[in-house]
C-alpha positions in Angstrom: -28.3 9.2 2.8 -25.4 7.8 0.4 -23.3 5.4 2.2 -19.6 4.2 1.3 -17.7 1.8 2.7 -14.1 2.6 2.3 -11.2 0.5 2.7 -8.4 2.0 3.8 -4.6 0.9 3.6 -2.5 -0.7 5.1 -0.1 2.4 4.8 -3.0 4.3 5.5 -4.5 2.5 8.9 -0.8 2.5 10.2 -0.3 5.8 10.2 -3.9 6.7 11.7 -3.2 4.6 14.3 0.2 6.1 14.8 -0.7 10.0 14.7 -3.8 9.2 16.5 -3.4 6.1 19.3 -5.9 7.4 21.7 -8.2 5.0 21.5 -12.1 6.2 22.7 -10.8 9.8 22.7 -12.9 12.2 21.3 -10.3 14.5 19.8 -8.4 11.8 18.3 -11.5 10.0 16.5 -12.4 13.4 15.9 -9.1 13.8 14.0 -9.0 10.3 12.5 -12.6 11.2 10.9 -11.1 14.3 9.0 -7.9 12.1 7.8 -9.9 9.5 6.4 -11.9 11.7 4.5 -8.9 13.2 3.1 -8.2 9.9 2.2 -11.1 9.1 0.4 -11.3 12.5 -1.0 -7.8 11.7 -2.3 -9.3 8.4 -4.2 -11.9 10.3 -6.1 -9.8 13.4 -7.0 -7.4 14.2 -9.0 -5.0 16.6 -6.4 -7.6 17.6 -4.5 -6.9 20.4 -2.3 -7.9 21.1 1.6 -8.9 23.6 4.4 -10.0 23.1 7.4 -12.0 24.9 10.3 -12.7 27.7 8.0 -15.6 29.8 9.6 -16.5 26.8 11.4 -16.5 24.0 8.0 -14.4 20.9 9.7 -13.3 20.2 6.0 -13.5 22.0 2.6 -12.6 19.9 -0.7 -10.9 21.8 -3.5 -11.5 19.0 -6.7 -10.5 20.2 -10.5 -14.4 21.7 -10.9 -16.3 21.8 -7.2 -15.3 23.6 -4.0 -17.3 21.1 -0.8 -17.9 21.7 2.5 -18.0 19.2 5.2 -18.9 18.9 9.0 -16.8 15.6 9.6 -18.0 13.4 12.7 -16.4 10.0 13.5 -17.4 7.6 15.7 -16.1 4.1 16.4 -19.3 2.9 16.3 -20.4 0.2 13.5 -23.6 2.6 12.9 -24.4 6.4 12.5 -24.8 6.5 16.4 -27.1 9.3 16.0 -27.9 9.8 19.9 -24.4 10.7 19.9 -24.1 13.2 17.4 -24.4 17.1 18.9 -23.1 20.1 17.1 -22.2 22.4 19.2 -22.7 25.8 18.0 -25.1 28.0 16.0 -22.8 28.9 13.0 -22.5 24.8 12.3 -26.2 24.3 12.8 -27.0 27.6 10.7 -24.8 25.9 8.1 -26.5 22.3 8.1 -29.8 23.6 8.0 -28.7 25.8 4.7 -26.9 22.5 3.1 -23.8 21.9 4.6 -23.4 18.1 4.3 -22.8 16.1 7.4 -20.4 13.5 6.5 -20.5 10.8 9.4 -17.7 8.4 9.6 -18.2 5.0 11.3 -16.1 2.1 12.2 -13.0 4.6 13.3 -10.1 2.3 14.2 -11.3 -0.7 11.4 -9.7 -1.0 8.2 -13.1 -0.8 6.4 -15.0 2.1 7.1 -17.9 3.8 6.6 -19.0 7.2 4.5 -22.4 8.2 5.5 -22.7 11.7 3.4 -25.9 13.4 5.5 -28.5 16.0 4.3 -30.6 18.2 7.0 -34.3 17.1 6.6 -33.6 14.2 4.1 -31.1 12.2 6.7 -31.4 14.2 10.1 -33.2 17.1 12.4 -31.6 19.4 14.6 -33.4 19.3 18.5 -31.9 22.3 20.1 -30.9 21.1 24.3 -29.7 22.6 27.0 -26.1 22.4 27.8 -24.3 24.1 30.7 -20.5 25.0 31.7 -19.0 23.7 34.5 -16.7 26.3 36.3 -14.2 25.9 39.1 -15.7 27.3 42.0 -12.7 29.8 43.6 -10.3 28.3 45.9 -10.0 29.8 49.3 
């Protein structure tokens, strides 16, 4: 697993907090996660370019000589929190198992965070659970 810590702005954490203020909210860490990899991305790259959710990638990277895919996770969590990572469909996990990096971010909602770049069977498995769907019942 390569992990970097990244320090973000003060331009930079500002306007996270601002776009994004829910704190705890899934969505908006979510979110957050994908900025700050922009941002980073942005520090490495000349102009790089992005997409996102194409055919289920959170994040693609357009840099002068590489085209990289992402699945971007964030989590205000210090570590990886990896009891709290799920991916939630098949096309993902079909991806991650073929190389798709998992890029976990940590820290979410600190000025220093942190870049954990993931590979399936170097840095993580994939346990397959159960999950249901809770429907209203009709209303009589």
């Amino acid at each position: 697993m390569k992990t970097i810590d990244f320090i973000l702005t003060t331009d930079q954490f500002e306007h996270l907090e601002k776009a994004y203020p829910k704190k705890g909210n899934n969505a908006d860490i979510g979110k957050k996660a994908v900025q700050i990899a922009k941002y980073y991305f942005n520090s490495i790259y000349e102009n790089p370019k992005f997409e996102y959710n194409i055919d289920g990638v959170d994040l693609i990277v357009y840099s002068p000589n590489d085209r990289l895919e992402y699945e971007v996770k964030g989590t205000e969590d210090s570590g990886v929190a990896f009891h709290k990572l799920k991916v939630s469909s098949t096309n993902v996990h079909n991806k991650l198992v073929n190389g798709l990096t998992l890029l976990r971010i940590c820290s979410i909602g600190n000025h220093t965070v942190q870049l954990h770049f993931m590979q399936y069977g170097e840095d993580f498995l994939l346990e397959p659970e159960a999950r249901w769907t809770v429907k209203r019942v009709n209303a009589r």
